[in-house]
Every structure is written in C-alpha cells, then in structure tokens.
C-alpha positions as CSV (number, residue, x, y, z in Angstrom):
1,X,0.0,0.0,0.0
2,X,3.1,2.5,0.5
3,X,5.1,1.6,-2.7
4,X,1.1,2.2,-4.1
5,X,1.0,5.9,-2.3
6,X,4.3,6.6,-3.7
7,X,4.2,6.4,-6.8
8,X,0.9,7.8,-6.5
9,X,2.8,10.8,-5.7
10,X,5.1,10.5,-8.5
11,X,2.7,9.9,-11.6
12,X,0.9,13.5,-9.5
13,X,4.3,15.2,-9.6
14,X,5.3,14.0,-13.1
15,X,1.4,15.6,-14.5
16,X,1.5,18.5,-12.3
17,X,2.6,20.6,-15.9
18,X,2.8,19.2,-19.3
19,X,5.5,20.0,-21.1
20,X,7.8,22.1,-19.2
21,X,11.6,22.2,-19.3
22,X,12.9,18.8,-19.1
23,X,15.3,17.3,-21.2
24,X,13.9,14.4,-23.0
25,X,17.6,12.5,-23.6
26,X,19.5,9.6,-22.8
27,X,22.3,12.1,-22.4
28,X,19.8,13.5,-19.4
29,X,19.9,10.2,-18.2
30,X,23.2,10.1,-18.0
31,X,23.5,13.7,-16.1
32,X,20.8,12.7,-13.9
33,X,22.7,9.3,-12.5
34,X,25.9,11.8,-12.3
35,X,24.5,14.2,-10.1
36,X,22.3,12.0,-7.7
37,X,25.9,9.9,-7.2
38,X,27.5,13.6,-6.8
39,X,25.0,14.5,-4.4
40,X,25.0,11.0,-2.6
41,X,28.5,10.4,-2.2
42,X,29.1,14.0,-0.7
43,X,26.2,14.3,1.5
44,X,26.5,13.8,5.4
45,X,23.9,14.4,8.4
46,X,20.8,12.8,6.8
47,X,18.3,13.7,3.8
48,X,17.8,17.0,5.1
49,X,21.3,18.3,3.5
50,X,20.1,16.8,0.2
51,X,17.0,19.6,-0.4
52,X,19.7,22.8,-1.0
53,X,22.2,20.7,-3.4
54,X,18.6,19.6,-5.1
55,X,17.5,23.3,-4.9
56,X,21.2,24.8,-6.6
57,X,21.2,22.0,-9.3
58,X,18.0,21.8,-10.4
59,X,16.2,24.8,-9.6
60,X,18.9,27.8,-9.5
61,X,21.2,26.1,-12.4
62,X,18.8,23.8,-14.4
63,X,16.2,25.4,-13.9
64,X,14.2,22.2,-14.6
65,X,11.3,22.9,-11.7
66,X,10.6,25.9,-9.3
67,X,11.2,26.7,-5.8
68,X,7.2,26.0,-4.8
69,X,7.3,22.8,-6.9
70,X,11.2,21.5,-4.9
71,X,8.5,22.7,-1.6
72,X,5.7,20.5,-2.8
73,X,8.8,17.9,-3.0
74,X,10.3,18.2,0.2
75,X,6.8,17.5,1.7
76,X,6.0,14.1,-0.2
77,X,9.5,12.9,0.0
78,X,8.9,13.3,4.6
79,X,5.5,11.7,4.4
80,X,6.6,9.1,2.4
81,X,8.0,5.9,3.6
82,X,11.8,5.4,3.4
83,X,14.9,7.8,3.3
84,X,13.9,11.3,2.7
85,X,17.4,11.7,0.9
86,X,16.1,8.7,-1.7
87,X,12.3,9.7,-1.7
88,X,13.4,13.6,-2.8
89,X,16.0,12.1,-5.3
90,X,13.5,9.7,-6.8
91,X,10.6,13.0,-7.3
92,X,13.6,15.2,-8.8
93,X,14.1,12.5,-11.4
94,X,10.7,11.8,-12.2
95,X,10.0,15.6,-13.0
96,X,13.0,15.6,-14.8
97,X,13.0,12.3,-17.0
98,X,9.6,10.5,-16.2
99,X,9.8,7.0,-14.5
100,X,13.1,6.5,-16.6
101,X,14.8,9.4,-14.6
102,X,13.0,8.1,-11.5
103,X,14.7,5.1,-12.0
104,X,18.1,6.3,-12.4
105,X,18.3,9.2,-9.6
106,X,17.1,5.9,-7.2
107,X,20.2,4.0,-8.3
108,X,22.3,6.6,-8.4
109,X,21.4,7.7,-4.6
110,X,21.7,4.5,-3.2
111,X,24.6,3.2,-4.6
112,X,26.9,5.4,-2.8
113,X,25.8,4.5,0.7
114,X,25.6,1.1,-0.1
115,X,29.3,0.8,-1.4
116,X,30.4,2.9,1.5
117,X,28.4,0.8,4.3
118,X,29.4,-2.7,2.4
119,X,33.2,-1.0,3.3
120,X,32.6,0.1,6.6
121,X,30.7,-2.7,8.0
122,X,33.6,-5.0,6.8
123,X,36.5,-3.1,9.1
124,X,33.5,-1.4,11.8
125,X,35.9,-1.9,14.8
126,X,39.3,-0.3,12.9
127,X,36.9,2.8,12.1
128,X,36.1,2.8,15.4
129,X,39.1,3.8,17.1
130,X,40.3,5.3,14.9
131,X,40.4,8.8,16.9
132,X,41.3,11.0,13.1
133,X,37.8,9.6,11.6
134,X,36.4,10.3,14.8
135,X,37.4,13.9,14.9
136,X,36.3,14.3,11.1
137,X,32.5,13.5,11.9
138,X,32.6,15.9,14.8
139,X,33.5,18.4,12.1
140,X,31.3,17.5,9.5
141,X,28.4,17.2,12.5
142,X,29.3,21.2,12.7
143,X,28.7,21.9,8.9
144,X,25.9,19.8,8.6
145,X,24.2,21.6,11.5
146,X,25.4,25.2,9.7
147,X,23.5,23.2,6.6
148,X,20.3,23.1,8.0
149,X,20.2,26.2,9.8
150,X,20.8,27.8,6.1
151,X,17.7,25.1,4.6
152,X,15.7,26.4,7.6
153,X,16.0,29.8,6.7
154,X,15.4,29.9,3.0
155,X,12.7,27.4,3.1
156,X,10.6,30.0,5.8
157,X,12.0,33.2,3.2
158,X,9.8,31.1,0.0
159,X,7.0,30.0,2.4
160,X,6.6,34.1,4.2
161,X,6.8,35.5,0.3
162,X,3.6,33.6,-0.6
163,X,2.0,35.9,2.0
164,X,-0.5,33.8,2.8
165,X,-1.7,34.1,6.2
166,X,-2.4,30.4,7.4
167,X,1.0,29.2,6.0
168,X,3.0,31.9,8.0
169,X,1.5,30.8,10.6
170,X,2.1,27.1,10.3
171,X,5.8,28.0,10.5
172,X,6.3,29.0,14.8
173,X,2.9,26.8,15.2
174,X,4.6,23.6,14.0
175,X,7.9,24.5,15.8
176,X,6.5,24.8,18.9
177,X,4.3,21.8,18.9
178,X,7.3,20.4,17.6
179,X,10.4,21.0,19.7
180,X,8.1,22.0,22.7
181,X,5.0,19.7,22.8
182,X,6.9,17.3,21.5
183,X,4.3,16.0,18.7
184,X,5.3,13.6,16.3
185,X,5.8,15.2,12.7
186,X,3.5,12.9,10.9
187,X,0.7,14.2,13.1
188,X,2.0,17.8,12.5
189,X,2.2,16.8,8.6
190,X,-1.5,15.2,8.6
191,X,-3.4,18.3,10.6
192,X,-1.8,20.3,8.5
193,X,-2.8,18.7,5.5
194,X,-6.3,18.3,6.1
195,X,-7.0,21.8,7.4
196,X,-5.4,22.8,4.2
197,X,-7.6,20.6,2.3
198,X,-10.7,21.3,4.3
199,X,-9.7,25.6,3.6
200,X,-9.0,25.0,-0.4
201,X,-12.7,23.1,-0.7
202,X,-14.4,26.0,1.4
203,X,-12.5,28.4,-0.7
204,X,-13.9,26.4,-4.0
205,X,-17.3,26.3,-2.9
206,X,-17.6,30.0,-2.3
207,X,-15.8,31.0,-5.5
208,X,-18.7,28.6,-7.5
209,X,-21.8,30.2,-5.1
C-alpha cells in the first residue's frame, strides 16, 4: 500500500505541468545518474542536507522545476516511507525524465551509501578507534548543523513570500508543537494537510456560489 501511495505521488508530480523544461535524452539520463551519485557520495547528516544541493542544481542552475514545486517535493519525499534523501532524489528525477529518470536518480542515490556501508561494516571496529575519523565526523556534524540552519531559513523566506496568512502561521505553530510539545511530525504533517484541504474546498465552494 506504501510503494502504491508513492508512486501515486510520482505519476501527480510527473502531471502536475505538461510539457515544461525537461530534457527528453538519454544524455539527461546520463547527467541525472551523475548528479544524484555527486549528491549521494558528498552528503553527510541525513536527507535534510540533500534539499539545498537539489535546490542549486536543479532549480537555481537547471532550472528544470521551481522553488514552490522542490516545496511541494520536500513534503512528499517526509511523508513518504523510506529515506527522505532517496524519496526527494527519486521525485527530482521523475519531473525531470519521467519513470526512466526516477529510476536512475534511485540507483544513483543509493549506490553510494551502499558501497560505503558494504566497506565500513567489513572493518567497523578499525573505524572505530580510529580517533582521526572520529574527529572528522565531529567536524562534518558542525557543517551539517550550519547546513540546516541555512535550509531552515530559505525554506521560511519562499514560504513568508507567498503571503499567505495560514502558512506563516504554520511556520512557529509547527515548531512549537514540535520541539516544545513534542508532537510527532506525521501528526503535524496530517493536521496540516487536512486543514489545508478542508480551507482550499471552502474556498472552491464560495468561489462557485
């Protein structure tokens, strides 16, 4: 039933606009499984890190989707089941390629950590002790940290432009439920949803009265 929901959300990402910018090519392809092993192999501290390397390739450089669509991304690939590194990998190819290019991002993020864990798990307790790797991962545990805070910020910038009232006020509502109440982020995610559902079929309704 998950596997169904996702690519669900897929096929509604992939017809969300007809057309559009993306580069129907085997050569696309071949960029595509580049930059998702680019992205994979130099990504540390979690999938979070993967939406403003996403944001600079595809949207800044590419220019292959927008900054509300990458949004609209970021919030499938979290509700989704599995990694949210994978899941936002997987939607970027599919709006660039079709199923082909969802295909190939998916190899092309996974193989990476899968090469590196294979490695790792072979020699776990020489890693271990070894007190220079330890020392690197408290560094990169700094930048990845710095990472976020930057994410943080220019997500809220795109959401406060919109100037929509409820969504501006999602932002410190969610937090402090969040970090404060301590409510799990699917539950956050779901209310959220449905009141935004519930407010878009009001909104309808009056605009056909």
């Amino acid at each position: 039933h998950r596997f169904l929901q996702f690519y669900f959300c897929l096929y509604f990402m992939d017809n969300r606009r007809e057309g559009g910018k993306s580069m129907k090519s085997w050569k696309t392809g071949i960029w595509l499984f580049g930059v998702n092993l680019y992205i994979s192999t130099f990504t540390f501290g979690g999938g979070y890190v993967v939406i403003p390397m996403i944001r600079k390739i595809f949207v800044q450089q590419k220019q292959l989707f927008t900054e509300s669509e990458l949004l609209e991304m970021a919030a499938i690939a979290q509700s989704s089941p599995g990694a949210i590194a994978v899941n936002l990998s997987v939607l970027a190819g599919r709006r660039t390629l079709g199923l082909a290019g969802a295909l190939i991002s998916a190899v092309g993020a996974v193989l990476p950590s899968f090469i590196i864990l294979a490695l790792i798990s072979s020699c776990y307790d020489a890693f271990r002790t070894q007190p220079v790797i330890n020392a690197c991962l408290k560094g990169m545990e700094a930048g990845v940290a710095a990472l976020i805070v930057q994410l943080v910020y220019e997500m809220s910038a795109a959401i406060l432009k919109q100037k929509q009232t409820l969504h501006s006020l999602i932002l410190p509502v969610t937090f402090f439920c969040g970090f404060i109440l301590e409510i799990p982020a699917m539950t956050l995610l779901l209310f959220w949803a449905g009141l935004s559902l519930v407010l878009s079929f009001l909104d309808y309704r009056r605009a056909r009265a």
